[in-house]
C-alpha positions, -999 to 999 in steps of 0.1 A, spaced: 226 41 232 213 16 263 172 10 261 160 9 294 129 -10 297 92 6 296 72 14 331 42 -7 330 10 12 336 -21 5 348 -44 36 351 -73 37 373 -99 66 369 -134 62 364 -137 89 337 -131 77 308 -114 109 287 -97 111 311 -83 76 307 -79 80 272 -62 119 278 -37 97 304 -28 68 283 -18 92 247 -2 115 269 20 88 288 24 71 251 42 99 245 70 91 267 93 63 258 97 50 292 63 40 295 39 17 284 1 18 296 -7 -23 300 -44 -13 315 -70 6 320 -97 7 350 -127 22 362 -127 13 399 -106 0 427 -114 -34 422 -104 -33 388 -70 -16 391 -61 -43 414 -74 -66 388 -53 -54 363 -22 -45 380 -23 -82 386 -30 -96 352 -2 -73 336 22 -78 362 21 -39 361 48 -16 380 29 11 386 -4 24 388 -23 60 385 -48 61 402 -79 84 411 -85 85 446 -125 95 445 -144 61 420 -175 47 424 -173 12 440 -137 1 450 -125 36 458 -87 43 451 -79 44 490 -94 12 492 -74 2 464 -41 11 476 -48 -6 508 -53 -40 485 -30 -31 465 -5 -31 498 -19 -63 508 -21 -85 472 7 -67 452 33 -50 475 62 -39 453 36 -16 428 42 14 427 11 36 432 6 73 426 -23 87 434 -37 114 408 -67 134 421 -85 167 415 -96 171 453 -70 172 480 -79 183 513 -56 183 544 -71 149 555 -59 136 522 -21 146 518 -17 138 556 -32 105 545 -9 97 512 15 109 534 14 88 561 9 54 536 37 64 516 19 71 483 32 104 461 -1 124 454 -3 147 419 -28 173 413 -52 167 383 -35 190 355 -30 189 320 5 191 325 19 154 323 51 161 334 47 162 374 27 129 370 53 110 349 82 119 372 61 107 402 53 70 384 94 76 378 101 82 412 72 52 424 87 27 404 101 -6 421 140 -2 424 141 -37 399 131 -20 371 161 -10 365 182 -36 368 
């Protein structure tokens, strides 16, 4: 049987059950490995560079550094992440938006499959080599 290396997560929400609900649900899965945790924008970018993370989760709506900030930093300061944004609130403006930057959006659910095969399908193409 061929091991294929772990994703490495970095999930950015600013609720922290939720956090904790993410990371033991994405523990689950054997193809992934949650490297970090953050509350805002500024710290998922933080993080994602510290880990050398592939791919992030991350909440669009935070306090501080919001996610869309993030992903625009994230573009800037750490271009081959893959970033999936996770939210509960998704308004036309929104998906046109994710749409437009290239970014997978997910529904808040508590149903981890859709999520996991978008951090699958955000993944940088090197990960499996």
């Amino acid at each position: 049987m061929i091991s294929h290396p772990s994703l490495r997560v970095v999930i950015a929400d600013d609720e922290p059950d939720l956090r904790l609900l993410l990371r033991m649900q994405l523990d689950r899965h054997q193809d992934f490995e949650v490297v970090g945790e953050a509350a805002d924008g500024s710290q998922a970018v933080e993080q994602v560079k510290r880990t050398d993370a592939e791919v992030v989760v991350m909440d669009l709506l935070m306090p501080g550094t919001s996610g869309f900030e993030a992903i625009a930093m994230l573009a800037e300061q750490a271009p081959t992440v893959g970033i999936v944004a996770y939210t509960a609130v998704a308004g036309d403006f929104v998906r046109t938006e994710m749409k437009r930057i290239g970014v997978e959006l997910v529904l808040k659910s508590g149903d981890i499959g859709p999520l996991a095969d978008a951090l699958r399908r955000a993944a940088p193409a090197s990960v499996d080599s």
